[in-house]
N, C-alpha and C positions, 0 to 999 in steps of 0.2 A: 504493500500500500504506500502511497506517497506520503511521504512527511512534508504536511501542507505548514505554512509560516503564516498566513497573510489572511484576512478576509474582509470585504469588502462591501458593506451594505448599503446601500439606500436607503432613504427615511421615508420619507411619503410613498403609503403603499407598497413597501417592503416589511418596515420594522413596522411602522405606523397605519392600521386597520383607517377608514375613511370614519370611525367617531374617534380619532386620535388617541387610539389606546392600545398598549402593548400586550398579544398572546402570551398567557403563560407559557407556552409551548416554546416562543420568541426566545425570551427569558432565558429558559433552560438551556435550548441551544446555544445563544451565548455564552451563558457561564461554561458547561459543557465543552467547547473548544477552548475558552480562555485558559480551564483548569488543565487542556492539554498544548497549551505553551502557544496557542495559534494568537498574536495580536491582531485584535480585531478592531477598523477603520471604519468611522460612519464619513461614506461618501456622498454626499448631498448638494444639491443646489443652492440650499440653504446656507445664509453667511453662520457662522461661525460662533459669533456671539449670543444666537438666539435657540442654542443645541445645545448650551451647558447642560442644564438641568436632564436633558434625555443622557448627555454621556453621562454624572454621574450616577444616574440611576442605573445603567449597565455595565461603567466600571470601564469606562470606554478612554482614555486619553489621545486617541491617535486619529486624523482627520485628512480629510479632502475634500475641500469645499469650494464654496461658489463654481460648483462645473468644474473644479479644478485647475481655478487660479490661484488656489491657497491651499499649502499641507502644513499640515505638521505630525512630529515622527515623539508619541508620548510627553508629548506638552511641549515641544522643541520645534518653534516652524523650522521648515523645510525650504520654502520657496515663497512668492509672492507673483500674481504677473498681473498688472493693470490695464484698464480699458483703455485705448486711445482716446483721448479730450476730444479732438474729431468729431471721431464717428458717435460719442456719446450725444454731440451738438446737433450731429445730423439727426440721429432717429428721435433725440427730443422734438426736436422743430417736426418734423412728420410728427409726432405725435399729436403736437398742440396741433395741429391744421385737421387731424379727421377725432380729435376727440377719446383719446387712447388717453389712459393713466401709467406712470412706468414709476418704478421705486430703483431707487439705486443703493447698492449696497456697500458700504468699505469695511475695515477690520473691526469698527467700531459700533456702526447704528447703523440706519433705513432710511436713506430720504427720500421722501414721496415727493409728487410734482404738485400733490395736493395730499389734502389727509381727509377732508370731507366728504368725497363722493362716496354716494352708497358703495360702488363699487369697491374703493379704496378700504375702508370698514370690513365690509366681508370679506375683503384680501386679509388685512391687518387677523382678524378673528377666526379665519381657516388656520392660518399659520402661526396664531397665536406669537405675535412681532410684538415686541414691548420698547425696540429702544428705539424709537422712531422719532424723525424730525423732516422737516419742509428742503426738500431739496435749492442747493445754493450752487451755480457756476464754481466757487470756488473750493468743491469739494470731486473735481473732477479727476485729478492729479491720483485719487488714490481709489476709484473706483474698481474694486474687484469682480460686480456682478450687477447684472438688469433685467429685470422683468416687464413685459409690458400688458398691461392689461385691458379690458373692454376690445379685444378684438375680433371681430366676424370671422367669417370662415377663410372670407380668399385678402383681409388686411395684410396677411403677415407678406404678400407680393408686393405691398409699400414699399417695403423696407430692403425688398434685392431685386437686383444683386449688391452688395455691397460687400465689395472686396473683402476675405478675410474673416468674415463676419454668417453667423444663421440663426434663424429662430429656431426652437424648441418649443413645443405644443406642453403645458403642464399637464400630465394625466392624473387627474383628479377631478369627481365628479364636480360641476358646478363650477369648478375652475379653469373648463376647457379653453373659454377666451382669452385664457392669459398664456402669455408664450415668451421663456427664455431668451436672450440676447448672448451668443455664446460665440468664443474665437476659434474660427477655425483650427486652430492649433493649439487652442489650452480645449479639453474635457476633461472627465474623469476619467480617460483611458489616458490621456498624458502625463495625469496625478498619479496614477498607478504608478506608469513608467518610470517617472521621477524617485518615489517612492523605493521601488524594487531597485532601480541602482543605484540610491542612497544605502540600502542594507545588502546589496550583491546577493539579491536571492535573482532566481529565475524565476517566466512568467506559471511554470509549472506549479511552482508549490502554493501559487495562489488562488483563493476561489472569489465570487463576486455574486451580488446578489443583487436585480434591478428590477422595475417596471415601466419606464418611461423611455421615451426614445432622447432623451439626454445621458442612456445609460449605456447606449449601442457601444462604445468606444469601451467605456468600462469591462463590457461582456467579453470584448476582444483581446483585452490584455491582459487575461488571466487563462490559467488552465483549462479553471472549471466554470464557466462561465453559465448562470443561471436567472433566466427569466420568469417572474413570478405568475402565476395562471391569471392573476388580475392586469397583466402587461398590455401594454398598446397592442393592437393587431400589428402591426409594422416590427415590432421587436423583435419578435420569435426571431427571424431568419437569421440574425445576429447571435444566437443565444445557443451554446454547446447545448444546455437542457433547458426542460422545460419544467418547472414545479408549479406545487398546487399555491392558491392566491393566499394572501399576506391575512386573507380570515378563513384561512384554513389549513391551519401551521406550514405556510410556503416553507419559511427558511430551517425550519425543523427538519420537514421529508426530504428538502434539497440535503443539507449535510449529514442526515442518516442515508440517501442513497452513496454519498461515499464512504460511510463506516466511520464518519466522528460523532454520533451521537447514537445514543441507545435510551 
């Protein structure tokens, strides 16, 4: 059997059921690998600041965030890589002209383009976002991450091509109009990569757990790459397996069919 080192989770819709609450089943498999020496990575879209509270509750110190412009290796960043001021200017300005909301994220807080619109509240309260403030031009320098929100089905054609640059659709009910702003070259398969040869492991001994198609990269730059049954249609093809959904111990049956958990 491989002697696996690494694993890779997702939070929404991976660890996190759609009423925001973690399977006991979850749970156990984590502790369950951690107690067999595997460090375990919540890899998320989500900045960084707003995931304490889920790492300490599963004993987590080790990350890959915002898509994977920010790691860190047990409380030690890793790396950093910031948005272009640019292209941040550009999809604001299309934003304000058809009426989209976007948050931007840096190491520290949220800054909304507003904080009142119903839309922006329901964001704020899916994702349960607490250190939030009013976005300012001069916090563009250190932007790690963008979402943008209230968008139809064919908006995200707004926004490309734009060199370098793609949307991501959020898979989550109710928050389908909202869709990631992500660099070509930074995901979370590049956080992996970064990661794996900071600690000179291979991509073999690592396994990964996703459902979104901001996870595709992730799936690939692991061994054992696993799509949760609640996954985008689009993801499977990317995904070595395929487990059952995130409310029906996905990440459980995924690491009991490789023989780490019992």
């Amino acid at each position: 059997m491989t002697d696996y080192k690494c694993l890779f989770l997702d939070v929404d819709g991976t660890i996190l059921t759609p009423d925001n609450t973690i399977q006991s089943s979850t749970r156990d498999a984590i502790a369950q690998v951690q107690n067999k020496g595997v460090e375990v990575f919540l890899s998320t879209g989500r900045p960084l600041h707003e995931i304490d509270e889920l790492a300490k509750e599963l004993n987590i110190q080790s990350f890959v965030g915002y898509n994977g412009a920010y790691a860190k290796y047990k409380g030690k960043d890793l790396y950093q890589e910031s948005m272009d001021p640019e292209i941040i200017e550009q999809f604001l300005k299309i934003a304000k002209e058809h009426n989209h909301k976007a948050v931007l994220f840096t190491d520290s807080a949220n800054f909304f383009t507003e904080k009142d619109s119903p839309t922006v509240k329901e964001f704020i309260e899916v994702f349960h976002l607490t250190k939030n403030e009013v976005y300012s031009p001069q916090k563009e320098r250190n932007i790690l991450g963008m979402t943008l929100m209230n968008l139809k089905e064919t908006d995200p054609e707004l926004y490309q091509p734009t060199p370098g640059f793609h949307l991501s659709q959020v898979n989550i009910a109710n928050m389908l109009h909202c869709y990631d702003v992500i660099m070509d070259k930074i995901n979370k398969g590049y956080g992996i990569q970064m990661v794996l040869k900071h600690l000179g492991l291979s991509k073999e001994v690592a396994i990964a757990f996703g459902d979104g198609m901001n996870d595709k990269e992730m799936l690939h730059s692991v061994g054992e790459g696993f799509a949760m049954g609640n996954g985008h249609p689009d993801l499977f093809q990317y995904a070595k397996h395929r487990t059952t959904a995130v409310t029906d111990s996905g990440i459980f049956n995924g690491l009991k069919s490789l023989g780490l958990v019992e």
